[in-house]
C-alpha positions in Angstrom: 88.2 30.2 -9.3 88.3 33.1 -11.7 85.8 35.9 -11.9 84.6 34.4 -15.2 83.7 30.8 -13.7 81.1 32.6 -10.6 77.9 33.7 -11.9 77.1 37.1 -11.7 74.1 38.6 -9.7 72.3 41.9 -10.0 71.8 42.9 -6.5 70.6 46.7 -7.1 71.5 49.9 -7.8 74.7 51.9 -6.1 72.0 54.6 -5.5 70.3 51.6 -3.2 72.4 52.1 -0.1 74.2 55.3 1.2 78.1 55.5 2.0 78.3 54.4 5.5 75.3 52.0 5.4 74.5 48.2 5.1 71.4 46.2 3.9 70.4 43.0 3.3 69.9 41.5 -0.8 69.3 38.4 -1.9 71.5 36.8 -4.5 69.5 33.5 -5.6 68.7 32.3 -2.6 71.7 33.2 -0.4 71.1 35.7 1.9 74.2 38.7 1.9 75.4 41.7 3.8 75.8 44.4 1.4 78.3 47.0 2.8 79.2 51.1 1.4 82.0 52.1 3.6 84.9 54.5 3.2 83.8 54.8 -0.5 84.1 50.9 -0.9 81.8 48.0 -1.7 81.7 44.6 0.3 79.2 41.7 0.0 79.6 39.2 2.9 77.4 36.3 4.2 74.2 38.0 6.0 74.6 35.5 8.9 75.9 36.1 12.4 77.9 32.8 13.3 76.4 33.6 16.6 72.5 32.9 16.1 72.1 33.8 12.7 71.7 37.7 13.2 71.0 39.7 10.0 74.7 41.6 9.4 72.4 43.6 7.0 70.2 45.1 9.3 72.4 46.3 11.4 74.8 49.1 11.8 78.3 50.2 11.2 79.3 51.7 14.7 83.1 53.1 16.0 84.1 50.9 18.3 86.8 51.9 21.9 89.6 51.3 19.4 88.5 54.4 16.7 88.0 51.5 14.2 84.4 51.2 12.5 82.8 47.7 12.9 79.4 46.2 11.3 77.3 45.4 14.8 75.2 42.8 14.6 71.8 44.0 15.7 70.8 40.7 17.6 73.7 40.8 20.3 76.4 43.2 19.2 79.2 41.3 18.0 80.7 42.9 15.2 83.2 42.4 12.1 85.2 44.2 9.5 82.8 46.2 7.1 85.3 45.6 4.5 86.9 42.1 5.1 84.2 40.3 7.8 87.1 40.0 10.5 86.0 39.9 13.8 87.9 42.2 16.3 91.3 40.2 16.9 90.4 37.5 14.0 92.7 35.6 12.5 92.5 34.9 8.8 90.7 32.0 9.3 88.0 33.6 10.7 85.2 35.8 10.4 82.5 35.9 7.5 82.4 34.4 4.1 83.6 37.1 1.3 82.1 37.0 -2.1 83.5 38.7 -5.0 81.3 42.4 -6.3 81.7 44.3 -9.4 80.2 47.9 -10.1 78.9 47.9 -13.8 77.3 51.2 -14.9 75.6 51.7 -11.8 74.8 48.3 -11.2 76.1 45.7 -8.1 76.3 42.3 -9.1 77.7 39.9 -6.9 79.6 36.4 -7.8 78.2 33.4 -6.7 79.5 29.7 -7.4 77.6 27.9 -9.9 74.4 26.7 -7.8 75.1 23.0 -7.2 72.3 20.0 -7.7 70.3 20.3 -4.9 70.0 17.5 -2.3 67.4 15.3 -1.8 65.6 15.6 1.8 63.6 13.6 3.9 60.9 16.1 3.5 61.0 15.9 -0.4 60.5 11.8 0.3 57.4 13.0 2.6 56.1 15.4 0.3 56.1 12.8 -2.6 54.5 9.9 -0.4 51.6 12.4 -0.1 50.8 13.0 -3.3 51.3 9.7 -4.7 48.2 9.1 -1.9 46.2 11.6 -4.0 46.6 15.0 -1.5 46.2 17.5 -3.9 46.1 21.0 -1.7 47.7 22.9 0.8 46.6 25.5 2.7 48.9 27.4 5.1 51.4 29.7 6.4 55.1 29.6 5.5 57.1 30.8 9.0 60.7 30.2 10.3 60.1 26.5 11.5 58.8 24.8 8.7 61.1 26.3 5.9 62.5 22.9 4.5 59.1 21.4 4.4 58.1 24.7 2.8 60.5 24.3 0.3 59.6 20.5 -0.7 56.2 21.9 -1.2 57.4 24.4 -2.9 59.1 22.1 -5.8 55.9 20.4 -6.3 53.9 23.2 -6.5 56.8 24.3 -9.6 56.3 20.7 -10.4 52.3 21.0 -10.8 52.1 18.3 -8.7 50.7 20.0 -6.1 48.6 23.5 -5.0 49.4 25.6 -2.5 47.2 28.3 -1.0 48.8 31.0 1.7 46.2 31.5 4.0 46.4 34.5 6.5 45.2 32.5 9.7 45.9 29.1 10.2 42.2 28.7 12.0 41.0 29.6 8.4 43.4 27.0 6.8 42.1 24.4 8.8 38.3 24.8 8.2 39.4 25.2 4.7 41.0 21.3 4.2 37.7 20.5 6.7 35.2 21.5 3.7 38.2 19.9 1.1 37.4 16.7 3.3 33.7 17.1 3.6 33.1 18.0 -0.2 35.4 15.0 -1.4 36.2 11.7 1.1 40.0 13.0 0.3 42.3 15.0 2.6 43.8 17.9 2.0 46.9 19.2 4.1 47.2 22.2 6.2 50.7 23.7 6.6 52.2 25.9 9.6 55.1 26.3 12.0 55.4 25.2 15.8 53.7 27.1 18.9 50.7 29.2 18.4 50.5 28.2 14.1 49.9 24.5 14.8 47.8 25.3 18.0 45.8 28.2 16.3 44.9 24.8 13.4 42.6 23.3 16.7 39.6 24.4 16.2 39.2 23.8 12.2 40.7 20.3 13.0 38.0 19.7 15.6 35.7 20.5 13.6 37.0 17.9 10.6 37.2 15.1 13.3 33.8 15.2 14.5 32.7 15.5 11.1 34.1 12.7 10.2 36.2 14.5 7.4 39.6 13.3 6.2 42.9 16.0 6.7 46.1 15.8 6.9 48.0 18.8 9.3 51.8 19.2 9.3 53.0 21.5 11.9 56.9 22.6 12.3 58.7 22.8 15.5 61.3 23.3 17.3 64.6 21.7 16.9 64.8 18.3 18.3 68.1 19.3 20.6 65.4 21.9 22.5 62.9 19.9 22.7 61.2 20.1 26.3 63.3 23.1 28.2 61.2 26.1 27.0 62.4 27.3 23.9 60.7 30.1 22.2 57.8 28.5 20.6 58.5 25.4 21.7 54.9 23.4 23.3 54.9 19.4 23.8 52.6 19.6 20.1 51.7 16.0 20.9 49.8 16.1 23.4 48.5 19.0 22.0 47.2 17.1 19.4 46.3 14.0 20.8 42.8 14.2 21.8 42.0 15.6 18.0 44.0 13.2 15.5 43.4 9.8 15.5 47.2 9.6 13.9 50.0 11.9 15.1 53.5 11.6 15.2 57.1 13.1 15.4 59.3 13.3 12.3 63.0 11.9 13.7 66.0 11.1 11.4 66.0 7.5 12.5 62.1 7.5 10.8 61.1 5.5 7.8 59.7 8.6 6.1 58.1 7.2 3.7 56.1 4.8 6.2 55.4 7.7 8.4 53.9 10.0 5.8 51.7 6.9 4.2 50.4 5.4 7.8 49.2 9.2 8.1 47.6 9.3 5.2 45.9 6.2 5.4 45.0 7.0 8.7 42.9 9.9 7.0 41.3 8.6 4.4 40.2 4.8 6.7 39.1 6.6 9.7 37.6 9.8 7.5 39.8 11.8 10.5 42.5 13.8 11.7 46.3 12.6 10.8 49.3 15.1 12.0 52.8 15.1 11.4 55.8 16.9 13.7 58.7 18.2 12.1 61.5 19.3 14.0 63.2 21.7 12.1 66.8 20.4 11.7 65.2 17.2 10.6 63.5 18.5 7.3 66.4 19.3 5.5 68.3 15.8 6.5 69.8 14.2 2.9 67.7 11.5 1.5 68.0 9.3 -1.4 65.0 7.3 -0.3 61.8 7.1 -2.8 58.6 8.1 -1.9 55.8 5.2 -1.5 52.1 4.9 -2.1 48.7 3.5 -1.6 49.3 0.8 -4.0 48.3 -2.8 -1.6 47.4 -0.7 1.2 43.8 -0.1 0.6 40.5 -2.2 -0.1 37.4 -1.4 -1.8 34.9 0.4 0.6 31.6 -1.8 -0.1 30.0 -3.7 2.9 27.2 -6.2 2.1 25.2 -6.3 4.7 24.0 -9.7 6.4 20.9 -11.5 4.8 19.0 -11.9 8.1 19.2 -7.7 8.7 18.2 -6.9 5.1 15.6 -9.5 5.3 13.9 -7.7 8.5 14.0 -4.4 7.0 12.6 -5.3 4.2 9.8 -6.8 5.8 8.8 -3.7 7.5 8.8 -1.3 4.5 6.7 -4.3 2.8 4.0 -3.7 5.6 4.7 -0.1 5.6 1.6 2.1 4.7 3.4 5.4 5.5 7.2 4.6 5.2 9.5 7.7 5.3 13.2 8.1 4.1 15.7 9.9 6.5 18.9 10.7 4.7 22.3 12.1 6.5 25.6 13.4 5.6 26.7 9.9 5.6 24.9 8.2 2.6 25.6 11.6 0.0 27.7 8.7 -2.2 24.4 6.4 -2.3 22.0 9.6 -3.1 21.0 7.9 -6.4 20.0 4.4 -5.2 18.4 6.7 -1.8 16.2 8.3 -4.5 15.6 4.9 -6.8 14.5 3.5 -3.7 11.9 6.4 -2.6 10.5 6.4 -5.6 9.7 2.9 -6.4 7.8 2.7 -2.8 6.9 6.4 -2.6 8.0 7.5 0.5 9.0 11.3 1.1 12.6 12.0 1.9 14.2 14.4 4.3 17.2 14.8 5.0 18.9 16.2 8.4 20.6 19.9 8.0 24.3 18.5 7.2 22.6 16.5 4.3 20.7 19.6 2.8 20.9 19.2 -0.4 21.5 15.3 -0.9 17.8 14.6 -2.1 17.0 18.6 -3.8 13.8 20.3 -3.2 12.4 20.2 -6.7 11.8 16.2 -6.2 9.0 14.9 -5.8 9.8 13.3 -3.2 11.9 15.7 -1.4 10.7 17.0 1.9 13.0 19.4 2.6 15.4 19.6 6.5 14.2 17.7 9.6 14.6 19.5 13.1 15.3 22.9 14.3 17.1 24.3 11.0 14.1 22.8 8.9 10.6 22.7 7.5 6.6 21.8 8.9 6.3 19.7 5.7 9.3 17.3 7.1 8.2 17.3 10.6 4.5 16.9 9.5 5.7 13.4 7.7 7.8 12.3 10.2 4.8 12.5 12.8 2.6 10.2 10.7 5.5 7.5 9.1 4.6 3.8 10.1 8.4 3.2 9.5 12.0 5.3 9.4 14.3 4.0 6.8 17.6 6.0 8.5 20.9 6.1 6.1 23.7 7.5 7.1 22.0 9.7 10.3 23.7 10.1 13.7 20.5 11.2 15.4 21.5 14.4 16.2 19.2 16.1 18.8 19.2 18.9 16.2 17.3 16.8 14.0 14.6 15.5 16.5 14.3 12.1 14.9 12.2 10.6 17.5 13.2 7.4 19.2 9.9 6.0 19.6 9.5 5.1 16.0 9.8 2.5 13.9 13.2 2.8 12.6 15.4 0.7 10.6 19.2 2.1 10.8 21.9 1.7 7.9 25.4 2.6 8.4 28.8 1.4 7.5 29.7 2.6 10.9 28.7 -0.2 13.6 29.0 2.3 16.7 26.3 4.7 14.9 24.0 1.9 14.8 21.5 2.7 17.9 24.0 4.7 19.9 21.5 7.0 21.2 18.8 4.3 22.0 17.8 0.8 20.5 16.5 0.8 16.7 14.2 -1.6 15.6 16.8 -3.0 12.9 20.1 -1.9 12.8 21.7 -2.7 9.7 25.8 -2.8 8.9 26.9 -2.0 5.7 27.4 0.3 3.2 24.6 2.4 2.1 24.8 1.6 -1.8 25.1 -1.9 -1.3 21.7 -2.0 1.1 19.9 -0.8 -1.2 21.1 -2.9 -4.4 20.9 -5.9 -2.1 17.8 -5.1 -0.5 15.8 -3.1 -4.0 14.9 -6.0 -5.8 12.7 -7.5 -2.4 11.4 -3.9 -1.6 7.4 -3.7 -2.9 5.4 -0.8 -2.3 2.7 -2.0 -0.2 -0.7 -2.2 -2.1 -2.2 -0.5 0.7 -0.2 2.4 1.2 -1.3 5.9 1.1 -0.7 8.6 -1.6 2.2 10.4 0.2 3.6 11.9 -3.3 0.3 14.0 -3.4 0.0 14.7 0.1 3.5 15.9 0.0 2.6 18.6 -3.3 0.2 20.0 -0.9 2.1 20.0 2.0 4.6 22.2 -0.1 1.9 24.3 -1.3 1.1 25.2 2.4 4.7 26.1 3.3 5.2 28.2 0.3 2.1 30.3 1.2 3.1 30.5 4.6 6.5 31.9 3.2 5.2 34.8 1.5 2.7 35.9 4.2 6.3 36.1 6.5 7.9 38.1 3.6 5.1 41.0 4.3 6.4 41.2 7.6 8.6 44.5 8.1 9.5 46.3 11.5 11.5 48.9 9.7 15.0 47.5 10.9 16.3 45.9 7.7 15.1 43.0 5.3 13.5 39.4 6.1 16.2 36.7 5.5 13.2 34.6 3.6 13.7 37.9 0.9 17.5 36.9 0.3 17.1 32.9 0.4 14.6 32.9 -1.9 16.3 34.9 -4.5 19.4 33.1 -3.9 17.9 29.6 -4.0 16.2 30.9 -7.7 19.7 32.5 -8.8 22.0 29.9 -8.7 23.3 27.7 -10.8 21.6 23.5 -9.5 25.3 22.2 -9.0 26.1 24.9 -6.5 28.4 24.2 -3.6 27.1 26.2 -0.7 29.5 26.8 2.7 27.4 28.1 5.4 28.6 29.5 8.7 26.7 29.1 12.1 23.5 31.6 13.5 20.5 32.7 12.7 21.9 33.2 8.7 22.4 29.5 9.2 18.7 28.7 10.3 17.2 30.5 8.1 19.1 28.9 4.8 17.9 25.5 5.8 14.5 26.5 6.7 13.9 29.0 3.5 16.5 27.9 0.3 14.8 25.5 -2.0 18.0 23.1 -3.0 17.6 21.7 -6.7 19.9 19.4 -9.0 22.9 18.2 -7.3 23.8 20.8 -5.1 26.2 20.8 -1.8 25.8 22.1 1.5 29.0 22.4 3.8 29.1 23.3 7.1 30.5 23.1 10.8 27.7 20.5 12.3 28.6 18.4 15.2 30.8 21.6 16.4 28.7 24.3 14.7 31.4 26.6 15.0 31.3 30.1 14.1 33.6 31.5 11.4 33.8 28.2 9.4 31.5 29.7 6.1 33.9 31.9 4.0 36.8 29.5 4.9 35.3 26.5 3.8 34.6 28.0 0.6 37.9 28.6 -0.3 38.8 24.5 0.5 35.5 24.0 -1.8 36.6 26.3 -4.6 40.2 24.5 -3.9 38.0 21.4 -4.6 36.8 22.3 -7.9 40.1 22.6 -9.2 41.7 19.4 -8.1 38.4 17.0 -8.6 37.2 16.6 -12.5 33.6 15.4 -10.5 33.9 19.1 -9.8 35.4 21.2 -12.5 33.3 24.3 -12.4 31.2 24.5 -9.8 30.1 27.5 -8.4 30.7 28.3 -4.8 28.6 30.1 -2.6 29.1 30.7 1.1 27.1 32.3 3.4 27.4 34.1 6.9 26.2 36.6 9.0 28.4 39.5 10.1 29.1 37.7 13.3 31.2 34.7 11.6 32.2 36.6 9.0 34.4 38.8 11.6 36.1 35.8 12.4 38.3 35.4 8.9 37.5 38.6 7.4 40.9 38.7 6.0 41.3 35.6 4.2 39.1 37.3 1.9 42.3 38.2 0.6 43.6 35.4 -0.1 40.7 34.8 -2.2 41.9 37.7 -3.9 45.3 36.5 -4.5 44.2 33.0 -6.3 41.3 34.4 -8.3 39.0 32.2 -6.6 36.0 32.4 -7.7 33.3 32.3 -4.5 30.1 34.6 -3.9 29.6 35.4 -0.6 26.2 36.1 1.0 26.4 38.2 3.8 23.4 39.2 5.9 24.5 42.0 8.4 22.1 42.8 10.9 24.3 44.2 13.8 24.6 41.4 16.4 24.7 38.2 17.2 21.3 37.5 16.0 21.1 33.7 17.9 23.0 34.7 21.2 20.2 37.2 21.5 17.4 35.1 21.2 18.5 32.5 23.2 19.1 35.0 26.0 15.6 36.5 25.3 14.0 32.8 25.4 16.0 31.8 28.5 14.4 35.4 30.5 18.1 36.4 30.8 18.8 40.2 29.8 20.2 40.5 26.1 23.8 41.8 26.7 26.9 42.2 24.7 25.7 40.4 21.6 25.7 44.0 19.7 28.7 44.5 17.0 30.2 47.1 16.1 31.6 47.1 12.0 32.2 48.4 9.1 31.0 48.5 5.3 31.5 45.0 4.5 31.0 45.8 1.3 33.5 48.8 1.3 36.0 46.0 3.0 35.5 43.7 0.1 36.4 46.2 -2.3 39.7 47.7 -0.6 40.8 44.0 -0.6 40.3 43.7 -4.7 36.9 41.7 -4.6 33.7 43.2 -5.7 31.3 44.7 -3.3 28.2 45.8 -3.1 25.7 46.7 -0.1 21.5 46.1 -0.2 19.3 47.6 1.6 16.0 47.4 -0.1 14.4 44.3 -0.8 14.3 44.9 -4.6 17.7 45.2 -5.0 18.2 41.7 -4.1 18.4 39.9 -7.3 20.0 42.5 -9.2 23.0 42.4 -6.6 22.9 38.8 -6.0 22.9 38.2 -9.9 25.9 40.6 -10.4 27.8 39.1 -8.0 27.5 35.5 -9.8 28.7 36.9 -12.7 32.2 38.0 -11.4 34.7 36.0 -12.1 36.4 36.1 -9.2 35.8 36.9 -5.2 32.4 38.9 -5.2 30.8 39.7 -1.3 27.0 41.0 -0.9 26.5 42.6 2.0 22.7 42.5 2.7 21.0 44.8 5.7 18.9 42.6 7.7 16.2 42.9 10.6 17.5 40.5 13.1 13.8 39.5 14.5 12.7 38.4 11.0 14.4 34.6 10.6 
């Protein structure tokens, strides 16, 4: 081939690399040993035939025979700087030569024209998954999942796909957790065998018994080491078995297709945990094979429920003089028929703490958070209902709905229906459906008590008793009631909140008023700490892929407990302009640990923190920042904050006694 047929790379500058040196440069994508030796210029291929060593960062050493070799800096071997012989080659051996010309100054180095790329099992994964509607990824490139990296790379340069680099995996776990939460849909989480898939555990634990959809794909080792020991190699498996309710190895005999799709249906069904292996040598396997989809795979969602069941609930509320609406996480896509419902019988709502949000404040009706994260005025109207209309509620014994009621149960899962203890009617079906079939036959009994007035009062009472707390002031920083209420006044009514776990945590479900349509994500059933700022950036991830959610605002909030968990993925936040607010009320310690150890007579001990300016943090990383430590600086900070378009953190000094 002549010179004019190679294309011709800039590489750098001769001024780059000193006579008698090597380094490594990049010529497209082909990694090469750039040599200046003996007032000459070689470019060979960067890659020991050994393991793969880097020729570029090593060393050109004399060797016993006077002669000056390039030593590879993994284990020694060495070659010609000039020709890429090994010591006693023959011309058939040694390392690939290409071509190099000096032009003013400049090295460029000959490559053959780049030929068409092949087609790899991993491309046919990657397009199976987005034809079933997976939309983000959030991960961590590394050395074992490089061809799936690159198949995800095309579709990101395709716009068929997002990609987020996140700088923990833990963090891009809870992140496609929230995704899953906020939208029925999964989103994947990317990273490479050993400690990146296992450090995914937690966030996927907390997806799983959340009953939120996500996909993981973890590299590995490659399938011929499998099971000796190799360096990052674990039995990822069995690591994963108790968490996914789908997980499987990627082989070369697989149908790939099939494999990726059972995952993903597997996700999106079960509302659970699918994972995928990928042995590296298998991702980059030639393909010719389409991708497939969700098209005669997958039914409509809607479960009537049978006559008899809707017939005996609907007899109860009939009777019902003081019927009351319980409304969990699970029945957020039947919110509208919930409310319909309430209001033609007029029976107060709450909702438990993962449902915050589903029927707002500012109803009428509402009745704010049942259980230890919520309000008198929903307790209060628990204790005197005739009858519990429960949808979508797993009876958490956080949310104290007591078993000796009345209760009729709805869920389109049948092992929720009275798993904790017998209901009076347990009803299977979807939520929506329920209450379309059962509406029409629902009457407000004639003899039913004016709850919607009691309830005004009740609200009153609370809101008096608020401000009396926010006079309270022992000197050691501000009363959380101070920052929800101003928060819950400041922001926008289709705000998606992401809250972490502690006292922060309480006090947002106790003292934020929701309104309009807002969200509220967060780490229930495991209630783990650190998941509030991640899960905002798989909510503001959200807002780009789902139309429903096209700009949103995001708000997440922590204390400075779970906030030390992922403090540097605020950076990432930073690198995709995402646009989240985060509340963050620093008060030292871990605010709940100590009170549980005052209230169990044990001796406070090692709950006390030691950090920095958070707000100080915030700004080194490129996000706005900005510290309160005066009540009336509140609003003025919080309001600033919402206006940046981008990653803005408040960092607010608070008394850890006043929650």
């Amino acid at each position: 081939m002549s010179t004019t047929e190679f294309d011709w790379i800039s590489v750098g500058h001769i001024d780059d690399l000193p006579e008698g040196r090597v380094k490594t440069v990049t010529a497209r994508t082909t990694s090469i040993c750039l040599v200046h030796f003996d007032g000459q210029w070689a470019a060979m291929n960067n890659h020991c035939p050994h393991q793969k060593g880097p020729l570029g960062e090593g060393t050109i050493e004399k060797g016993l025979d006077d002669k000056c070799w390039i030593r590879c800096p993994w284990h020694g071997w060495d070659f010609d700087p000039l020709t890429g012989k090994p010591p006693g080659g023959h011309e058939d051996t040694g390392q690939q030569m290409y071509p190099l010309e000096l032009r003013d100054g400049e090295i460029f180095v000959g490559l053959e024209p780049e030929p068409e790329r092949d087609r790899t099992v991993t491309d046919v994964m990657v397009d199976t998954m987005i034809n079933w509607g997976v939309q983000s990824v959030f991960g961590m490139v590394g050395h074992s999942n490089l061809g799936l990296a690159e198949s995800i790379r095309l579709a990101v340069a395709d716009k068929s796909l997002r990609y987020y680099g996140i700088r923990h995996e833990g963090a891009a776990a809870f992140a496609a957790s929230a995704y899953g939460k906020l939208t029925g849909e999964p989103a994947a989480c990317l990273t490479i065998a050993g400690p990146g898939a296992t450090n995914l555990l937690t966030g996927l634990w907390d997806a799983k018994v959340d009953r939120a959809p996500v996909l993981a794909l973890t590299g590995q080792v490659q399938t011929q080491v499998f099971g000796p020991g190799a360096f990052q190699d674990i039995d990822l498996a069995s690591a994963f078995d108790a968490v996914t309710a789908f997980s499987q190895t990627v082989l070369n005999s697989s149908n790939h297709a099939e494999l990726m799709s059972l995952a993903c249906k597997h996700a999106l069904v079960e509302q659970n945990v699918s994972h995928l292996i990928f042995p590296d040598d298998v991702q980059t396997i030639p393909s010719d094979k389409p991708g497939s989809g969700p098209e005669g795979r997958m039914t409509g969602t809607r479960v009537i429920p049978a006559q008899d069941d809707v017939d005996a609930a609907v007899a109860l509320l009939n009777s019902a003089k003081r019927p009351m609406i319980v409304v969990g996480h699970g029945a957020y896509s039947a919110r509208d028929q919930i409310i319909a419902l309430a209001e033609k019988i007029g029976a107060p709502v709450v909702t438990t703490f993962k449902a915050k949000g589903l029927v707002p404040d500012s109803h009428p009706l509402g009745a704010g958070v049942l259980g230890r994260s919520g309000t008198p005025i929903a307790s209060w109207f628990m204790n005197e209902a005739d009858v519990l209309i429960a949808f979508g509620a797993s009876f958490s014994n956080h949310t104290g709905i007591a078993p000796s009621s009345t209760i009729i149960q709805v869920d389109y899962d049948r092992m929720q229906l009275g798993k904790f203890h017998p209901v009076k009617v347990p009803v299977w079906g979807e939520i929506g459906a329920f209450c379309d079939v059962a509406g029409a036959a629902i009457v407000k009994n004639p003899q039913a008590e004016d709850q919607v007035s009691e309830l005004a009062g009740r609200w009153t009472m609370w809101r008096d008793e608020k401000q009396r707390r926010l006079a309270e002031d022992h000197g050691k920083g501000i009363h959380s009631f101070a920052v929800f209420e101003a928060l819950g006044a400041l922001v926008p009514d289709d705000t998606i909140f992401a809250v972490d776990v502690g006292n922060n945590t309480y006090s947002f479900g106790r003292y934020l008023e929701t309104k309009g349509s807002q969200r509220v994500l967060m780490s229930g059933y495991l209630g783990s700490i650190g998941f509030g700022f991640p899960a905002a950036l798989g909510a503001w991830a959200a807002t780009q892929d789902k139309a429903s959610l096209k700009g949103r605002k995001v708000v997440s909030i922590s204390g400075d407990g779970g906030f030390g968990q992922y403090p540097m993925d605020l950076t990432t936040a930073v690198k995709y302009g995402m646009d989240i607010t985060h509340i963050l009320l620093h008060n030292g310690e871990l605010g709940k640990i100590s009170k549980e150890q005052r209230s169990g007579e044990w001796p406070v001990w090692e709950t006390d923190l030691v950090n920095p300016s958070f707000a100080a943090f915030a700004r080194l990383c490129g996000a706005h920042g900005t510290k309160v430590t005066q009540a009336q600086d509140i609003v003025p900070a919080i309001r600033e904050a919402l206006a940046v378009d981008g990653p803005a953190l408040v960092e607010i000094m608070t008394d850890a006694d006043l929650v």
